[in-house]
C-alpha positions in Angstrom: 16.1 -13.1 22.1 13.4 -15.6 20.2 11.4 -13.0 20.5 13.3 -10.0 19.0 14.5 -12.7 16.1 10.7 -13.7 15.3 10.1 -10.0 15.6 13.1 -9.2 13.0 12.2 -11.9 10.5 8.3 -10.7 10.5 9.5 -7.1 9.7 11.5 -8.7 6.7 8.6 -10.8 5.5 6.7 -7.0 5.5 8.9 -4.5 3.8 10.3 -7.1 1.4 14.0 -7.1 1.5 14.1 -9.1 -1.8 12.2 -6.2 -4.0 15.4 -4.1 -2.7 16.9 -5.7 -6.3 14.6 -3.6 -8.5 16.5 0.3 -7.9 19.8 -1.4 -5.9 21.1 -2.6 -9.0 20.5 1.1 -11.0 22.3 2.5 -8.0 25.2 0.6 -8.8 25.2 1.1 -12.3 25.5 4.6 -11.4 28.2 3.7 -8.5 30.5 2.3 -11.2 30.1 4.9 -13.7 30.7 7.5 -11.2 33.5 5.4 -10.1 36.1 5.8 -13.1 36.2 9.5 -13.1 37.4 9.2 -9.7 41.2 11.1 -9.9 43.5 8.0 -10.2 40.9 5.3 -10.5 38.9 3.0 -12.6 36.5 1.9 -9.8 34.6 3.4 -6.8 36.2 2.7 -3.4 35.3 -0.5 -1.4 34.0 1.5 1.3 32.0 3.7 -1.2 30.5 0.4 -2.5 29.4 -0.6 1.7 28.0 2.4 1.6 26.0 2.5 -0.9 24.3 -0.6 -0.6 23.6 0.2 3.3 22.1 3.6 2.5 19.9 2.3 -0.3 19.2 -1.1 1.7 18.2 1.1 4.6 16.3 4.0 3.0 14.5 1.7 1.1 13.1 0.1 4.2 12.8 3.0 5.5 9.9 4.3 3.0 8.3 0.6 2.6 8.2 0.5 6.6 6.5 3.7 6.4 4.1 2.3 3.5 2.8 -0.5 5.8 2.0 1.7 9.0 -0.1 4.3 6.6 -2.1 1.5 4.6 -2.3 -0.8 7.6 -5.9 0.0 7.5 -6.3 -0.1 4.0 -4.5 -3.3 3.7 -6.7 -4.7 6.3 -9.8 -4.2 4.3 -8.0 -5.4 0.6 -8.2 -9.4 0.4 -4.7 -9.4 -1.1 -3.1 -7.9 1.6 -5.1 -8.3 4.8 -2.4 -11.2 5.5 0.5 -8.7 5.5 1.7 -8.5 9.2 0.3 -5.5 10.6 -3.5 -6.3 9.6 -3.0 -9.3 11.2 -1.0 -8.3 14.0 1.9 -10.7 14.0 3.9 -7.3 14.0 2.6 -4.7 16.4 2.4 -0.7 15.5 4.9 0.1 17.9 7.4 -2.7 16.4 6.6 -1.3 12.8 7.7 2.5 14.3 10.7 1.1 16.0 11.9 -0.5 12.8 10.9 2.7 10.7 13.3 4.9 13.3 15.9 2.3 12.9 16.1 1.7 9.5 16.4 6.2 9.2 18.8 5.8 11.5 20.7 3.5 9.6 20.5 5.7 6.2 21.7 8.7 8.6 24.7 7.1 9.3 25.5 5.7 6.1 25.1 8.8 4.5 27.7 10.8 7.0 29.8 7.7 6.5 30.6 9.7 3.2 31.5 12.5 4.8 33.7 11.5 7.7 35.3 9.0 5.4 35.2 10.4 2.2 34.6 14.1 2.5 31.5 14.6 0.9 28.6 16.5 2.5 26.0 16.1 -0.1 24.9 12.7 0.9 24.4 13.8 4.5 22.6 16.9 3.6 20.3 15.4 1.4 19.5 12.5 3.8 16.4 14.4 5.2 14.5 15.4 1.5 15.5 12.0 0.2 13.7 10.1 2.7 10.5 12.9 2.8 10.6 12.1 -0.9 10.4 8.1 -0.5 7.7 8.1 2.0 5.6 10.8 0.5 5.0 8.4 -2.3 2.7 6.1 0.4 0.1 9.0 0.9 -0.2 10.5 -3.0 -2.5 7.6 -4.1 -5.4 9.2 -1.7 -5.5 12.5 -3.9 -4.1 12.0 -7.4 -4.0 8.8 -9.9 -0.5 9.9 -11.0 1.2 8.2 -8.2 2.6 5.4 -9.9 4.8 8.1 -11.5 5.6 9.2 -7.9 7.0 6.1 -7.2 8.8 5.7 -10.5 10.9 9.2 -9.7 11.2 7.5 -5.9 12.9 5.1 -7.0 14.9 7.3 -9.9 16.3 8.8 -6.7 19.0 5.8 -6.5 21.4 6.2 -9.3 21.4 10.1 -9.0 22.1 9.9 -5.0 24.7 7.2 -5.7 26.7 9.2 -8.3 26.5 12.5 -5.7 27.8 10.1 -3.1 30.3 8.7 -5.7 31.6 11.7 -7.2 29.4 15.0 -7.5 32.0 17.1 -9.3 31.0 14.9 -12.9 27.6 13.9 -12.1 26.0 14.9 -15.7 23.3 13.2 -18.5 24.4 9.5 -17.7 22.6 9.8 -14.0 19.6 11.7 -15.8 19.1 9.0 -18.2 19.2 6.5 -15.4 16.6 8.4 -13.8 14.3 9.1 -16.1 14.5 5.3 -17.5 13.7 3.8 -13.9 11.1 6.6 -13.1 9.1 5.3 -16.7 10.5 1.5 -15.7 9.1 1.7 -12.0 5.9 3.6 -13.3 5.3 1.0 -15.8 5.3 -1.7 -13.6 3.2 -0.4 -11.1 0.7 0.1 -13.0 0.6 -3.5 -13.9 0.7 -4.1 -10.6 -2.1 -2.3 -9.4 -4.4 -3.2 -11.6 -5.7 -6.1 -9.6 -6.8 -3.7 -7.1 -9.1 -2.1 -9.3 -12.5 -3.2 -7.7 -10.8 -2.4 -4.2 -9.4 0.8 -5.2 -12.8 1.9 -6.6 -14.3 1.2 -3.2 -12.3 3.3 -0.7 -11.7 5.9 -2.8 -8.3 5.6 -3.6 -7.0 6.8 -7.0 -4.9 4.9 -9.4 -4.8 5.1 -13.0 -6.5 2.1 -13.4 -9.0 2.7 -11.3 -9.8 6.0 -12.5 -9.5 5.8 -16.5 -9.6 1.8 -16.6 -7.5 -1.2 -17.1 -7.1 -0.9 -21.0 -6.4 2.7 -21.1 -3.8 2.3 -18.1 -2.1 -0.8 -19.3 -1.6 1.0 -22.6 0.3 4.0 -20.3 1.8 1.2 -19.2 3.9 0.2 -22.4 4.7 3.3 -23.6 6.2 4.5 -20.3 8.6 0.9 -21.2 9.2 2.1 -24.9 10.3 5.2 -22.8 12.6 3.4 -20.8 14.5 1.1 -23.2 15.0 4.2 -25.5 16.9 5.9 -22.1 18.9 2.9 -22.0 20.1 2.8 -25.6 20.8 6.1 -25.3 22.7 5.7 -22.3 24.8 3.3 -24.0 25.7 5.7 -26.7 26.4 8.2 -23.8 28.2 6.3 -21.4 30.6 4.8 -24.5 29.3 1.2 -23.0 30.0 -1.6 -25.3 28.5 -4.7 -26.7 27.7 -6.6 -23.2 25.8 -4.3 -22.2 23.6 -3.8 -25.8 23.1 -7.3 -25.1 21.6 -6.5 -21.3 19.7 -3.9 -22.9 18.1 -6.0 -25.9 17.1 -8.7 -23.3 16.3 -6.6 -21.2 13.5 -5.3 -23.8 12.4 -8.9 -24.9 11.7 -9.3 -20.8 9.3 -6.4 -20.8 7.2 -7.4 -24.0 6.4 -10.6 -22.1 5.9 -8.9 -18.7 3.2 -6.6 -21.0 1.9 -9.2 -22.6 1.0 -11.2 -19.5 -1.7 -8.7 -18.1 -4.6 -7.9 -19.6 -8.0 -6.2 -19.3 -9.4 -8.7 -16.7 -7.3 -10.7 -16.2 -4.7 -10.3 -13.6 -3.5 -13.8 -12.7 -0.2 -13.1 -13.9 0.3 -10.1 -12.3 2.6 -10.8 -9.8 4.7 -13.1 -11.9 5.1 -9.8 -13.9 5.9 -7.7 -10.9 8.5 -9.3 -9.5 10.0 -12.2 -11.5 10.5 -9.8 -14.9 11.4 -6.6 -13.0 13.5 -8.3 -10.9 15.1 -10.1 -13.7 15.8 -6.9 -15.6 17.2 -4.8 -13.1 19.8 -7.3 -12.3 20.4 -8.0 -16.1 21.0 -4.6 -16.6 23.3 -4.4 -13.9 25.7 -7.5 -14.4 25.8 -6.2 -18.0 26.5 -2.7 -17.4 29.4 -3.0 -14.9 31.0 -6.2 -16.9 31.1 -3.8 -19.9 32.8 -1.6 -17.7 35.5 -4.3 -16.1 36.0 -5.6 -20.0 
């Protein structure tokens, strides 16, 4: 039993659990718009909520699981990452593949929990490309430097699933501006991210935009694929009739990612992670709690 918890607790430490908050909260967002044109309701249904958080929980470990068995090799050889728990063996292969099959079937299940309890197929059927879709992301930095934008539309996946789950009958531009914002968010981000892999990324081939056209050049993709985002959610405000609470997620939201852009720069990548995580995290869940307050107000 020690064993299986140690085992359990190391796959954690590896696909991250706490980086679920960057598209969880956008999924909800969507969850609670979807929610009030339910027929008779203001809100989604408790068990509608469950569900979403277990499919997006469990496809999202689904794809990161998948990330760490591809780059195991690459992460091995990258001194940021060759302490992760596959390179170092803490977590064996096998381990890392019985968690990827059990986090799948997980999503599986939580996806035909909407159709045996709410009578909605599409979740269910779009269980399989969904997933293909999240993992393919792992392998697209090997042949093109545009996979930061792979990831961003990964990721974009969440608040347009949730609303089919929710209530596909009225899904419309509010879920396409959600997407579109997180795919530009997410892509943003990650390229911030990656540039301290430059040197690394250089030297097994791998492509990423700052790799290939340099940090400058990159880091200015960088902020206008942000600019891109706040103007989606502005304009999701307008379409979405949200009120003041949320303008105010939105303009702090906007302060948040001129400091995270304003942390990195051409050589120097100290900072990175603090921009990553700490910001990202910090806007998503702004966002969020502003978005679905303006909603209960």
């Amino acid at each position: 039993m020690k064993s299986v918890a140690s085992t359990v607790r190391i796959w954690g430490e590896m696909v991250k659990f706490s980086h679920s908050i960057f598209a969880l909260p956008f999924a909800l967002i969507a969850t609670f718009l979807a929610g009030r044109t339910l027929a008779g309701r203001s809100w989604p249904y408790p068990g509608q909520l469950g569900l979403i958080i277990i499919c997006m929980v469990a496809a999202r470990s689904a794809a990161m699981t998948f990330n760490r068995i591809v780059d195991a090799q690459i992460d091995a050889r990258n001194p940021r990452t060759a302490d992760r728990p596959l390179p170092t063996g803490r977590l064996t292969m096998a381990a890392a593949y019985t968690m990827l099959v059990l986090a799948i079937i997980t999503f599986g299940v939580g996806c035909l929990g909407f159709y045996l309890f709410y009578g909605n197929t599409w979740p269910i059927l779009l269980s399989g490309p969904v997933l293909i879709w999240l993992c393919v992301y792992s392998l697209t930095k090997r042949f093109t430097r545009w996979s930061h934008f792979v990831l961003g539309s990964a990721l974009a996946l969440s608040p347009v699933a949730a609303w089919l789950a929710i209530n596909p009958t009225t899904i419309g531009w509010e879920a396409v501006l959600l997407a579109v914002s997180v795919t530009c968010w997410v892509t943003g981000f990650d390229i911030i991210y990656a540039c301290q892999d430059i040197d690394v990324d250089r030297r097994d081939g791998l492509h990423s935009l700052p790799s290939r056209i340099g940090p400058a050049g990159a880091l200015w993709i960088a902020r206008l694929c942000h600019v891109v985002a706040v103007a989606g959610w502005i304009t999701l405000g307008f379409v979405a009739q949200l009120g003041g609470i949320y303008a105010v997620g939105v303009v702090a939201a906007a302060a948040l990612l001129i400091v995270e852009n304003s942390l990195v720069r051409p050589g120097d990548y100290r900072k990175a992670n603090a921009a990553f995580f700490t910001m990202n995290g910090i806007v998503s869940v702004l966002l969020a709690l502003t978005a679905i307050l303006d909603l209960f107000v």
